[in-house]
DOMARRO-633211 format. One record per residue (C-alpha): chain; x, y negated, z; residue in one letter; residue number from 0. Coordinates in steps of 0.001 Angstrom, whole numbers. Each point is the difference from the previous one (the first is absolute). Layout:
// DOMARRO-633211
<rec "A",<X,Y,Z>,"A",NUM>,
...
// end
This chain:
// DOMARRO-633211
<rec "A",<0,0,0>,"X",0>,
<rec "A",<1521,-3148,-811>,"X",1>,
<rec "A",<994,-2553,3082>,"X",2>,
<rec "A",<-937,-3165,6>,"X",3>,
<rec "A",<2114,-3337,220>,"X",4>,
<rec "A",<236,-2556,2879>,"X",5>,
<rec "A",<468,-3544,276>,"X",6>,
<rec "A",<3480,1095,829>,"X",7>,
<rec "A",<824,1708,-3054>,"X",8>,
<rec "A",<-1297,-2800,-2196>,"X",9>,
<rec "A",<2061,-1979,1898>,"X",10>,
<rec "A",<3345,1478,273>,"X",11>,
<rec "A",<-559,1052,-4271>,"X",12>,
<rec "A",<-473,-3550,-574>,"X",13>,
<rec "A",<3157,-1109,2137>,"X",14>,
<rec "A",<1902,2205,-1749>,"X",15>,
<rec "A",<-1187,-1202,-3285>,"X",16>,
<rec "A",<1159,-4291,937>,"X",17>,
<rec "A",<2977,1413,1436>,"X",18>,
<rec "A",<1107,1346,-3719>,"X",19>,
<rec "A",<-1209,-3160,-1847>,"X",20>,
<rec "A",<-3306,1189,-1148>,"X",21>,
<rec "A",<-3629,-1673,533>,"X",22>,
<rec "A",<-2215,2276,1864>,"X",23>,
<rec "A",<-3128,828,-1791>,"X",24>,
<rec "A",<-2456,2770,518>,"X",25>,
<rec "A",<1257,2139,-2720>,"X",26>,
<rec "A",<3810,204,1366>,"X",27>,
<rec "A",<-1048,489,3446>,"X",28>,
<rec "A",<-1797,3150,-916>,"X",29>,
<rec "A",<3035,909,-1788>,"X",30>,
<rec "A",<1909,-428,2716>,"X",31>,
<rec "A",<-2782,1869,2248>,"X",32>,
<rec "A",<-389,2945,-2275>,"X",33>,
<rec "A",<-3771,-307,900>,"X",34>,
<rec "A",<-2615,-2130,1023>,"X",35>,
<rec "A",<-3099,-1637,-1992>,"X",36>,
<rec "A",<88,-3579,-939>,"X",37>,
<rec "A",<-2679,-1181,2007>,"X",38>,
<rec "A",<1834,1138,3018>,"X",39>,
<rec "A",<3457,-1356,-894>,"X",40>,
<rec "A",<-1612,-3095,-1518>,"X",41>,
<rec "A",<-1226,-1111,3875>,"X",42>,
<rec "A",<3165,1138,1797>,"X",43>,
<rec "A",<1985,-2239,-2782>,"X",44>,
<rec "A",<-2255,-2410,863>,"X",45>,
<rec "A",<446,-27,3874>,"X",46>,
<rec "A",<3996,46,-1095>,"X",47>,
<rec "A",<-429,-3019,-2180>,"X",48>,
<rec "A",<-1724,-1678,2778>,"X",49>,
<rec "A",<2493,1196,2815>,"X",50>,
<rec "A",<3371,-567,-2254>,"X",51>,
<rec "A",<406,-3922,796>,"X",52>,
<rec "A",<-736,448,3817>,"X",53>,
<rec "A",<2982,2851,-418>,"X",54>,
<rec "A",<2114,-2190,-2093>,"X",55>,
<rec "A",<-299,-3153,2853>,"X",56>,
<rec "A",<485,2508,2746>,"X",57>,
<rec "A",<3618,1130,-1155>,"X",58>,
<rec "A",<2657,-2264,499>,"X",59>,
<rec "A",<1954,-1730,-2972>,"X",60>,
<rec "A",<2763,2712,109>,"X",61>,
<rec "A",<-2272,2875,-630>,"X",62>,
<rec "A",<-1367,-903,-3308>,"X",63>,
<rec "A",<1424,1978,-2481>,"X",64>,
<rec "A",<628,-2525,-3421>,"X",65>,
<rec "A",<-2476,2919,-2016>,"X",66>,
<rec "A",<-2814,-1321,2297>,"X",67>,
<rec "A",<540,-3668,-64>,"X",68>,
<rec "A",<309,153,-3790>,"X",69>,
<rec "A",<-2709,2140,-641>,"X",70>,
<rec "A",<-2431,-2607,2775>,"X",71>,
<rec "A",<1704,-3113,-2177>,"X",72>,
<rec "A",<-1370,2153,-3643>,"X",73>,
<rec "A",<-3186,1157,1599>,"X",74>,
<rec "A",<-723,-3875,1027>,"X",75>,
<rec "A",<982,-1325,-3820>,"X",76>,
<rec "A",<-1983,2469,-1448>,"X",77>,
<rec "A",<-3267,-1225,1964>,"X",78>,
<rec "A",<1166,-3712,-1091>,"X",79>,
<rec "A",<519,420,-3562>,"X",80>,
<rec "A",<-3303,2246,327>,"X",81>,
<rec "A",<-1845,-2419,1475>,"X",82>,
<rec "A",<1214,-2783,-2235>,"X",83>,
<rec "A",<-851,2307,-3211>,"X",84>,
<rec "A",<-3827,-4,1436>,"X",85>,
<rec "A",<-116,-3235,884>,"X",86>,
<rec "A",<544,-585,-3981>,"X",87>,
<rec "A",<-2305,2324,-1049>,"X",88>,
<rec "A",<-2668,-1345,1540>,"X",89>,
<rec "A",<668,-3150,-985>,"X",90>,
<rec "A",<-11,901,-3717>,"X",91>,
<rec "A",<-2884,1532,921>,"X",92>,
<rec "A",<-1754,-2931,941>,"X",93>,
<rec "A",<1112,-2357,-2477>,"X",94>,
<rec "A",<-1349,2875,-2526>,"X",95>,
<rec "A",<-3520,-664,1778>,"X",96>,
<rec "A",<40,-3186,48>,"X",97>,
<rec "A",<928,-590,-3965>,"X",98>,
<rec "A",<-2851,2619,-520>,"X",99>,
<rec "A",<-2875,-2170,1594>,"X",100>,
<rec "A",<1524,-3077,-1599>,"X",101>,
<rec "A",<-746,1652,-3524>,"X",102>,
<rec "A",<-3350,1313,1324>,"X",103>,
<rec "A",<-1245,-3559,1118>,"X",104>,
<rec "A",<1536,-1869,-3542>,"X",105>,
<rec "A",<-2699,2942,-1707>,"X",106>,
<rec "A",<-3052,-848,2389>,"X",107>,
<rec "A",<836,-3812,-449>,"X",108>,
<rec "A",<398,1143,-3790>,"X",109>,
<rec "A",<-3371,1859,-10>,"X",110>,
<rec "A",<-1756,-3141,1967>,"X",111>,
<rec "A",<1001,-2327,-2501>,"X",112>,
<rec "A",<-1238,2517,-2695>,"X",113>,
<rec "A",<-3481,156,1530>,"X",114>,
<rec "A",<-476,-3713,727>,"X",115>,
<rec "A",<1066,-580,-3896>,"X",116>,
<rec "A",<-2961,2496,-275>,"X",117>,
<rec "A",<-2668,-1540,2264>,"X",118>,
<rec "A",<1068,-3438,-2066>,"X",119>,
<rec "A",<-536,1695,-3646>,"X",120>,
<rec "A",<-3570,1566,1128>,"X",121>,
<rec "A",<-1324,-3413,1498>,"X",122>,
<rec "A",<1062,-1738,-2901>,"X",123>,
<rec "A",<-1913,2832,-2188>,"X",124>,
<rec "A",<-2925,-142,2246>,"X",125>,
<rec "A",<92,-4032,-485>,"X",126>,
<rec "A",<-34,506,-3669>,"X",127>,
<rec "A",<-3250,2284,24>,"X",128>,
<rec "A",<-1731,-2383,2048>,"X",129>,
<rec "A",<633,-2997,-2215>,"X",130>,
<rec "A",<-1175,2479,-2751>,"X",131>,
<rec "A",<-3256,737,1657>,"X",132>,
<rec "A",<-306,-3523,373>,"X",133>,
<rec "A",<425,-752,-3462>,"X",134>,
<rec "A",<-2775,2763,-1110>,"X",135>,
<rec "A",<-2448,-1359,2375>,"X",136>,
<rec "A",<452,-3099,-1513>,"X",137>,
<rec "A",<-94,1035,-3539>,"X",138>,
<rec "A",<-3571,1502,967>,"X",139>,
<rec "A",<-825,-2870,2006>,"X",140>,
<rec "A",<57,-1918,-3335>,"X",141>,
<rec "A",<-1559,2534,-2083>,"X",142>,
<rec "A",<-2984,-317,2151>,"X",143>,
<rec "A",<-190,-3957,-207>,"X",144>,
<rec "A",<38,508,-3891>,"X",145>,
<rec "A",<-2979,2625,-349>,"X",146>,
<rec "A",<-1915,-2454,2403>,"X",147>,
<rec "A",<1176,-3237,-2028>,"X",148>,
<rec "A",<-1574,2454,-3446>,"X",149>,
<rec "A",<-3355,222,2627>,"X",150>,
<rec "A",<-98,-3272,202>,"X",151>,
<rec "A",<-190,-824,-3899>,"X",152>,
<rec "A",<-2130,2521,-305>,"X",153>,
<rec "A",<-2784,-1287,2128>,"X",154>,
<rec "A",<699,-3717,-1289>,"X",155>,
<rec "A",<-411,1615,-3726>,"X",156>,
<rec "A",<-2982,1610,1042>,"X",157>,
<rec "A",<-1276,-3549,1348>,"X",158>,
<rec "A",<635,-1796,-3301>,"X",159>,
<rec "A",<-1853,2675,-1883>,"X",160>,
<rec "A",<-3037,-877,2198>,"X",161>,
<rec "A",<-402,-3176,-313>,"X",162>,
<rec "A",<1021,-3,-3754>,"X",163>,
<rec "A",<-2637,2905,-454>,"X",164>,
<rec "A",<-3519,-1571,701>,"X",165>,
<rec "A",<-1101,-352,-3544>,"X",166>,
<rec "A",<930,3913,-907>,"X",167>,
<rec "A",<-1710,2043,3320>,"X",168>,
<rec "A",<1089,3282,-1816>,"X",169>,
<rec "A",<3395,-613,-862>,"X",170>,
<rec "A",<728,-1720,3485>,"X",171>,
<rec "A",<-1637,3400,1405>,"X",172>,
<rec "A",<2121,1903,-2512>,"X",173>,
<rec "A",<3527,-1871,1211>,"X",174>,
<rec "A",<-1523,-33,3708>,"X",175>,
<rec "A",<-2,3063,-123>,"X",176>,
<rec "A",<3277,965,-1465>,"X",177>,
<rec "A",<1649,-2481,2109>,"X",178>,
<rec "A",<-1464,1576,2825>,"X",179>,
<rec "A",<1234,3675,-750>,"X",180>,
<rec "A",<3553,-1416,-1104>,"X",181>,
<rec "A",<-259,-1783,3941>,"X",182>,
<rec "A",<-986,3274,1506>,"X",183>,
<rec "A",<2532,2039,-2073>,"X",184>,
<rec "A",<2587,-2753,1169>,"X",185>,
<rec "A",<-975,67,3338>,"X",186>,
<rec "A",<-188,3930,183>,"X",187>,
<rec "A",<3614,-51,-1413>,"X",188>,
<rec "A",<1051,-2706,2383>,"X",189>,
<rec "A",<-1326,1634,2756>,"X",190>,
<rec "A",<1191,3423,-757>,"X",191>,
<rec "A",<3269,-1852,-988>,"X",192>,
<rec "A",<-129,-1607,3534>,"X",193>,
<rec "A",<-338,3487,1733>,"X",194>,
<rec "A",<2874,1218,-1917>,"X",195>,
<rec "A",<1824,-2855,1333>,"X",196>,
<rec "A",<-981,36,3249>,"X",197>,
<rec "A",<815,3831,363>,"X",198>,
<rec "A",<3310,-697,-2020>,"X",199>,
<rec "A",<625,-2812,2498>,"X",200>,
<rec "A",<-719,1990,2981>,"X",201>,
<rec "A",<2290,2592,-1091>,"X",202>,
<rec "A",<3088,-2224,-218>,"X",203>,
<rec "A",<-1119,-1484,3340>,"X",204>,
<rec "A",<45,3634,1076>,"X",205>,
<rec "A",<3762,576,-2015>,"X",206>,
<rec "A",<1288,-2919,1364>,"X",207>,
<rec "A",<-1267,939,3613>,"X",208>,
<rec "A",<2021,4043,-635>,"X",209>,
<rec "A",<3198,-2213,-1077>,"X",210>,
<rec "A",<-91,-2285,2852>,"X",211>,
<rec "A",<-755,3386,2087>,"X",212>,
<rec "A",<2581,2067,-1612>,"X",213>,
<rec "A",<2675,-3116,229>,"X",214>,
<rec "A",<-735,-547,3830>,"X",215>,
<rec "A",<124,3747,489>,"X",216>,
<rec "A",<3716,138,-1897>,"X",217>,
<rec "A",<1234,-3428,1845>,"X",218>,
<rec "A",<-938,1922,3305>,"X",219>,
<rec "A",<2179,2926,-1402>,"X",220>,
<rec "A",<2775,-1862,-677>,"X",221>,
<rec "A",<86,-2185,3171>,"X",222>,
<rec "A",<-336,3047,1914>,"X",223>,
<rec "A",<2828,1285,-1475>,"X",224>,
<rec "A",<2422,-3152,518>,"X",225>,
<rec "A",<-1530,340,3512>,"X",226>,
<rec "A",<1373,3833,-164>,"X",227>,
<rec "A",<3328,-1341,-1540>,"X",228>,
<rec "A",<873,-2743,2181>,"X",229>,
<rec "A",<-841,2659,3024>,"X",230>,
<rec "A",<3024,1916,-1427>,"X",231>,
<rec "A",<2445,-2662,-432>,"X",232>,
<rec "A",<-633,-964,3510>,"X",233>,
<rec "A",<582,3488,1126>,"X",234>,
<rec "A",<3022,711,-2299>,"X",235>,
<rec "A",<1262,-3456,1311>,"X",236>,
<rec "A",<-407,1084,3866>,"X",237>,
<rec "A",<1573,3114,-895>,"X",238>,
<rec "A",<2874,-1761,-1104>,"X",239>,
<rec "A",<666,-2032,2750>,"X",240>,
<rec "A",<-260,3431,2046>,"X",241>,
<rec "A",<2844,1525,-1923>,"X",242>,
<rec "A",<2107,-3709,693>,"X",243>,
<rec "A",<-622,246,3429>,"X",244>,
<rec "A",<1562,3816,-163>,"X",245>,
<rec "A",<2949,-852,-1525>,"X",246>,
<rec "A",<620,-2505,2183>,"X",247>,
<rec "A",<-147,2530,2865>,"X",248>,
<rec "A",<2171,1840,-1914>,"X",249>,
<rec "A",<2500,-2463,-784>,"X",250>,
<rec "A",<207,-843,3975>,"X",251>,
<rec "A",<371,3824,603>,"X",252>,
<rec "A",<2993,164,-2697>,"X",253>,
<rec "A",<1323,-2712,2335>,"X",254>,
<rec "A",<-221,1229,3182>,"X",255>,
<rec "A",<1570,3382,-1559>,"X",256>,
<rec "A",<2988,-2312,-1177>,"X",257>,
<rec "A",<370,-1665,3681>,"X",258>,
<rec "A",<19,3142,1206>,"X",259>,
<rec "A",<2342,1805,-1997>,"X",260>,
<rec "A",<2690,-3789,511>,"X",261>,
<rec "A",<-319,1431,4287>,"X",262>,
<rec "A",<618,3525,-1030>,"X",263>,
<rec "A",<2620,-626,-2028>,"X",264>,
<rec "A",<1664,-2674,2738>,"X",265>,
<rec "A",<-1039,2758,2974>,"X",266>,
<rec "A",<1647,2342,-2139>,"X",267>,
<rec "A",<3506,-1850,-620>,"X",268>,
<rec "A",<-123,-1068,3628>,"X",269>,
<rec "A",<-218,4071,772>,"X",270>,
<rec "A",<2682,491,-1852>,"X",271>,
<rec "A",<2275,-2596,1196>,"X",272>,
<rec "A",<-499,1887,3442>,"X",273>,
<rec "A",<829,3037,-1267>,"X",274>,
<rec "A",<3217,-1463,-1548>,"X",275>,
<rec "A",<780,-1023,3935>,"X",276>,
<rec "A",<-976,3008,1586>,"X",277>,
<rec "A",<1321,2654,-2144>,"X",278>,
<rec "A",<3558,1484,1719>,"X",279>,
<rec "A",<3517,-375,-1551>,"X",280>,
<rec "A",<2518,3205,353>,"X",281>,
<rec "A",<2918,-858,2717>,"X",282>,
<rec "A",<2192,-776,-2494>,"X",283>,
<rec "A",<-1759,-2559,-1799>,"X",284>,
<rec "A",<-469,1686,-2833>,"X",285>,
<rec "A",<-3215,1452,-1685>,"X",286>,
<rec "A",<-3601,33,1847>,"X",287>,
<rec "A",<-482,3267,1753>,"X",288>,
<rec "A",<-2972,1441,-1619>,"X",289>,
<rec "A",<-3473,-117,1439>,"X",290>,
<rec "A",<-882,3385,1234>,"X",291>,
<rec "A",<-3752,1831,-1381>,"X",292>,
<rec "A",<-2461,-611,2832>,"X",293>,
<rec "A",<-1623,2931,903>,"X",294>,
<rec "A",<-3642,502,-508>,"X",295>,
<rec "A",<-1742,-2524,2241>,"X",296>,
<rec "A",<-2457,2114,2426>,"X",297>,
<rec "A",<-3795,1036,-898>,"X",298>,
// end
């Protein structure tokens, strides 16, 4: 049956693996184990990672082999450059966004103007049918006067032939009469002409009336769309100002990474000007005496 590993094992495999030089990572730590799953390395490493810097302060200068402080000084310049690397993605990132919803809003504002052009072209069209109804309703309008003005000479005709008619009773009958049925046919045809007119009259009222419905009906459209439209340019421009205000915050993060890196980098010369003082010379003044390996710290 296979054994399981400690926290002790994780620990000593990955102490072993910084004293060669090498980054411990899940993968070598089994390797070094022989054994274990990676769920159960990954949250010994883990408790290691966390527990290596309280190690590290707790030795003195002289026991710090140079493998360790080199590896702590890449480890740290990896996160940096890491973190820097981010930092510009997101930025790009950002800037991508933000030239996106400037060429969304210039084709909205594009679009508005397009509609508003077409709002224009169907009043003026709507304009020009009315002044055309107009002009047909006067047309008839004078039509009508005329057929009445014909009436009129009619029945002053028919007059004249009265009173010029006394001496011949038959003939004046005769014309009476004809003058009468040429009055009734004209009035029957103005009449029946009036009808027409009236009907034709009522239907342009009635056209004019689906126009001026139909025209209202598309100008409420089309202001309900600008409505719609300037709803998403105010949106797109709050948005905007959103992703400004992040990378601001991101640009104060950057520097606050750079402020700190200036104090570990000044921590870290000061560290090693103390080791420089601390670290032994041989009794002949010649070469350093080398540091000896620390043992593994206790569990």
């Amino acid at each position: 049956m296979a054994r399981g590993i400690s926290d002790q094992d994780v620990f000593e495999a990955a102490d072993a693996l910084l004293g060669r030089g090498e980054r411990p990572t899940i993968e070598r730590v089994r390797q070094e184990l022989g054994r274990g799953s990676p769920n159960t390395v990954n949250r010994h490493l883990d408790a290691w990672w966390a527990a290596l810097s309280d190690r590290i302060r707790g030795k003195s200068a002289e026991s710090l082999p140079p493998p360790l402080v080199n590896l702590c000084r890449q480890l740290y310049e990896g996160m940096r450059d890491q973190a820097a690397v981010e930092a510009r993605r997101v930025a790009s990132e950002i800037e991508s966004r933000l030239e996106t919803d400037r060429r969304e809003l210039e084709a909205q504002l594009s679009a508005v103007v397009v509609e508003r052009a077409a709002v224009s072209s169907a009043s003026d069209k709507f304009m020009q049918e009315i002044s055309a109804l107009r002009a047909r309703t006067e047309e008839l309008v004078e039509e009508r006067a005329q057929l009445q003005a014909q009436i009129a000479e009619l029945n002053a005709a028919n007059r004249r032939a009265e009173a010029s008619s006394q001496a011949d009773k038959a003939t004046l009958t005769t014309l009476q009469s004809q003058h009468m049925a040429e009055v009734q046919r004209i009035r029957a045809q103005w009449e029946g002409n009036e009808t027409r007119w009236l009907k034709e009259i009522d239907h342009l009222r009635d056209e004019a009336k689906r126009a001026r419905a139909q025209h209202e009906k598309e100008v409420r459209t089309l202001q309900e769309r600008l409505r719609l439209a300037d709803q998403s340019l105010a949106a797109s421009l709050k948005e905007k100002g959103t992703l400004q205000t992040e990378l601001a915050r991101i640009d104060r993060s950057l520097q606050k990474e750079r402020e700190a890196r200036l104090r570990a980098e000044a921590a870290h010369a000061a560290t090693r000007a103390v080791v420089s003082r601390l670290r032994p010379t041989s009794p002949r003044g010649g070469h350093p005496r080398p540091l000896k390996k620390p043992s593994a710290p206790p569990q």
